[in-house]
N, C-alpha and C positions, 0 to 999 in steps of 0.2 A: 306873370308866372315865373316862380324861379326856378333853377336848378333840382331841387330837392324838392320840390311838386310839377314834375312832368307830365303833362295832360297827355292819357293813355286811350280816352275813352272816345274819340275819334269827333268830341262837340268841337263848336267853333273856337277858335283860334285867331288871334291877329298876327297878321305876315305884314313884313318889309318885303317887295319883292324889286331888286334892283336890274333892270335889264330886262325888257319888255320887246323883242327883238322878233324875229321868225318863229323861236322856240320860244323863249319867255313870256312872250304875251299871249300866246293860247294858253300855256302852264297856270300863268296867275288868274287867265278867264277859267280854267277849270277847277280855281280852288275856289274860287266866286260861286261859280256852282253849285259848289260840295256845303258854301252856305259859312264858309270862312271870309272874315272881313281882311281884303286888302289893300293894302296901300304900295305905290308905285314911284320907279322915278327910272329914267331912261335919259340920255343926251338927247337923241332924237324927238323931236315937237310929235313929230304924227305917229311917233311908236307908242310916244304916249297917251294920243290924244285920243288910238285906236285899242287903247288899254283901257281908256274912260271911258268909251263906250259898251264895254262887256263886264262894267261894276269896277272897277279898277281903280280907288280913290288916287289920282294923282297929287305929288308932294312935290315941291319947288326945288328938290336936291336931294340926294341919295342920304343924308344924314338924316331930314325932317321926313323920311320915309321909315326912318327904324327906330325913333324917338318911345314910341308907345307900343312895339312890336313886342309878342311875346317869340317867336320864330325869323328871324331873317333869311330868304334865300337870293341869292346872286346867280346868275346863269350872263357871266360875262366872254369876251373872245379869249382871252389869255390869262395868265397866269402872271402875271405882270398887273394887270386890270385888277383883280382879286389881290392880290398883296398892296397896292397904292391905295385901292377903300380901305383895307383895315388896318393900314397904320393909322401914328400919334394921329390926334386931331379926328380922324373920320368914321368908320360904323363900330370900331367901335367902342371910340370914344361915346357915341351919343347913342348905343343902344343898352338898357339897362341891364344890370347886373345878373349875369344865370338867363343871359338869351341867347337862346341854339341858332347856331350858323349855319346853316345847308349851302353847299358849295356846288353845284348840281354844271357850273364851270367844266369843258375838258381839257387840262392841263397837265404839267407836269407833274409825275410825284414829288417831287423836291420842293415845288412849289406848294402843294396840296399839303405836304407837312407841317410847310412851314406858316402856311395859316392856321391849320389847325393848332399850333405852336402860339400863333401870336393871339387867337380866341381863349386861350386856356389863361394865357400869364392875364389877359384882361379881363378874368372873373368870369370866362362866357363856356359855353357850350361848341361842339365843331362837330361837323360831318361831311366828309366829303363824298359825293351823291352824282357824280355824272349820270348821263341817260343814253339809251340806244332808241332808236324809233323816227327817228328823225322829224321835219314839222308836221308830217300826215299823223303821226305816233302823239306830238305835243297837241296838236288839234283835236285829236280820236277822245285822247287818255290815255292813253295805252301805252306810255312807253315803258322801258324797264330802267328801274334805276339800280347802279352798283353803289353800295356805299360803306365805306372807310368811318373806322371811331368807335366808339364805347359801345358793351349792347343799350346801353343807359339812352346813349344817343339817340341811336335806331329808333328804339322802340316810338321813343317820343317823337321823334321824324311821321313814323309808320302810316299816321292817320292823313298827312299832308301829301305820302305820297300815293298813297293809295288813291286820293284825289286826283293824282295827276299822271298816274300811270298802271299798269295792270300787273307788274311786280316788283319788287324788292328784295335785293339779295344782300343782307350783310355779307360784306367779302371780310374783313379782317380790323386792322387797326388804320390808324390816320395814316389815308394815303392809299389802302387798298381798292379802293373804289376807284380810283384814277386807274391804278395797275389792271384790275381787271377791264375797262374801259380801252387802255390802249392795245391789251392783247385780243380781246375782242373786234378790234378792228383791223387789227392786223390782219386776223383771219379773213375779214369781209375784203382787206382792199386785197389778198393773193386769191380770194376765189373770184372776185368780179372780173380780175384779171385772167385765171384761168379759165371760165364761163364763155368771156369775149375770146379768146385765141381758139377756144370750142368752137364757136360758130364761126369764127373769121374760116378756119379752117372747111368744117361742113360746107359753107358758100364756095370754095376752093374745089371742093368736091363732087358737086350738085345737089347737095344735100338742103333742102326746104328747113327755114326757121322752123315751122311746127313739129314738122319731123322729127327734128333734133331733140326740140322740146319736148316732145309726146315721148319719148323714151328718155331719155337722161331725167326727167322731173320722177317719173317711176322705178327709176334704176339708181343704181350708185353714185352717179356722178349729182343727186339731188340734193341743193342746199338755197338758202335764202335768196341767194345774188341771181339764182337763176330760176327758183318757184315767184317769190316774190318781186325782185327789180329786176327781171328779164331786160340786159344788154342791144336785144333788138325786138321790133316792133310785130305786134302780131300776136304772138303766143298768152301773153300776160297783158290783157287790154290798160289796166292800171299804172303799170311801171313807166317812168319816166320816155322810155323809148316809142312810146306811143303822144308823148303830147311835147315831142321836140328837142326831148333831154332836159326839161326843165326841171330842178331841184324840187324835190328829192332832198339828196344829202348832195350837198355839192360839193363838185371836187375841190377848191381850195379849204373844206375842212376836212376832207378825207388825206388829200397832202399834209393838212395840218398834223390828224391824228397819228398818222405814219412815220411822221417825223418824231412827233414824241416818242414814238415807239423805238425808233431807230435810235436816239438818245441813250433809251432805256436798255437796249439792245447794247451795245458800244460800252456802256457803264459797267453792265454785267457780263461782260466778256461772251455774250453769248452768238454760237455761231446758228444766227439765220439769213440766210443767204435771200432764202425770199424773202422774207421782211425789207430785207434790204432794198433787195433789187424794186419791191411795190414800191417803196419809199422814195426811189427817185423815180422813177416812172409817173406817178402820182403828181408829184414837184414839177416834173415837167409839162404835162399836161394841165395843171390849176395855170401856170404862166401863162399857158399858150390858148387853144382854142377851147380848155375846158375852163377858162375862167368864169363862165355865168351858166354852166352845165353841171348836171346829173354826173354822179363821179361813175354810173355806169356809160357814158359818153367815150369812155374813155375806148369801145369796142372802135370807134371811126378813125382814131388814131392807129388800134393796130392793124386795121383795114388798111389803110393807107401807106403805112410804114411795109406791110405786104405786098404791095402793089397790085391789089387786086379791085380797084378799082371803088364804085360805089354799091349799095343795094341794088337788085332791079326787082322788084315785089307784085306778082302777079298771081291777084288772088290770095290764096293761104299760102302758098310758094315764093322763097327768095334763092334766087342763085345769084352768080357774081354779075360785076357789071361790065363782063365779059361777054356777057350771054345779049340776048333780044331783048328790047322792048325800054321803058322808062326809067333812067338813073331816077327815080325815088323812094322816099321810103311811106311807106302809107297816102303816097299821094305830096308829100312835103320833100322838098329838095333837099338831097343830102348833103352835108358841108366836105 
């Protein structure tokens, strides 16, 4: 497919899809799905080999994966990663003439331009497509994608991502999709933070998880971090705080994302103090004990940094670990 005939009509498609990871390889089993032919390539043996189980044609190296692509998308860790494949020599050199790059990466804007930059001088298409939903979202379908580039681009994107998530927002030109990607997250990492010092607090108080929850979810203080990845356990059976703080989004990409923000923040002179202040908070915790944890994990840090001890959870009730009864939290020992 070239340039100048962009398949609109939402039939099959052949995708390059490079990075087959937590989020990429549900991504590429859902365009499998959707009945689009993919082909795959990953460093990892078993990202791959668990990519070839869900229709996933594996290719011996990210070049012989975009050879006969009419679409290529990448969903790598950095921004770094994404500019080393599509320099001289690699995608794309060997993906054919007028083939759309989806960049679905979260990275820097400067980055995110500057591939869109080096897709255009080498005869190609660009878009930069970050997502929100994290892997429950890449597994579902359902995440949302922000994306940067032409409406030319979009459109032609459209039918791919609809495969792979439940909305699409053109934000603007190459590179808006990343911007709106890292103010979006900015938001999430000051309210999980504000959510968790909510309830550090409430347990301070005698105030019950549900309690808290049963009015803040129906009142003002209601938003994502705490209807849907509820910081402590009980209230939200689904959120990571109920199955140990396991990812989720985990906190070394939530540090990640913040960082870029903070970048972006610095660059444009702009005074956010929060932004800021998540930004290391974040960095500190991804170091420490949030490295294999849910970035809403991050409540047991300001429990602790409080001195109030651990959960003690009895029944639908959590007061502090000041109180009676068992330091646990649903029955699992608190860290």
């Amino acid at each position: 497919m070239s340039a100048e005939t962009p398949q609109r009509d939402g039939g099959p498609t052949t995708v390059g899809f490079i990075g087959l990871g937590n989020m990429g390889g549900p991504m590429a089993a859902n365009l499998v799905k959707a009945g689009h032919r993919v082909t795959g390539f990953d460093l990892v043996p078993e990202a791959l080999a668990t990519a070839a189980d869900s229709g996933v044609a594996p290719a011996a190296s990210a070049a012989a994966a975009v050879t006969d692509a009419d679409v290529v998308i990448t969903m790598l860790p950095a921004g770094r990663h994404v500019l080393a494949l599509y320099q001289d020599g690699g995608l794309l050199a060997a993906a054919r003439p007028g083939t759309l790059f989806i960049d679905c990466s979260t990275i820097d804007v400067a980055d995110a331009r500057a591939a869109h930059e080096a897709a255009v001088r080498a005869g190609h298409q660009a878009l930069d497509a970050p997502v929100s939903g994290g892997v429950v979202g890449a597994e579902a379908g359902t995440l949302t994608f922000m994306a940067g580039g032409d409406e030319a681009e979009f459109a032609r994107a459209e039918p791919l991502l609809a495969a792979m998530g439940k909305k699409a927002v053109h934000c603007g030109a190459a590179g808006a999709g990343q911007a709106a990607k890292i103010c979006n997250n900015m938001i999430l990492g000051i309210s999980m933070i504000g959510v968790s010092e909510a309830f550090v607090l409430g347990e301070s108080l005698g105030l019950s998880h549900q309690a808290l929850y049963d009015v803040a979810s129906t009142a003002s203080g209601q938003c994502w971090a705490l209807s849907v990845n509820c910081p402590v356990p009980g209230p939200v059976p689904g959120s990571p705080a109920n199955h140990d703080y396991r990812p989720g989004f985990a906190a070394p990409l939530m540090a990640k994302d913040l960082g870029l923000a903070a970048n972006a923040v610095r660059a444009a002179g702009v005074d956010a103090e929060l932004g800021l202040r998540a930004a290391e908070l974040y960095a500190a915790f991804a170091e420490g004990d949030g490295a294999a944890e849910d970035f809403s994990g991050i409540v047991r840090t300001i429990r602790q940094r409080s001195g109030t001890g651990t959960d003690t959870v009895t029944g639908t009730d959590t007061v502090t670990g000041t109180g009676t009864g068992t330091t646990t939290e649903n029955g699992t020992p608190t860290a």
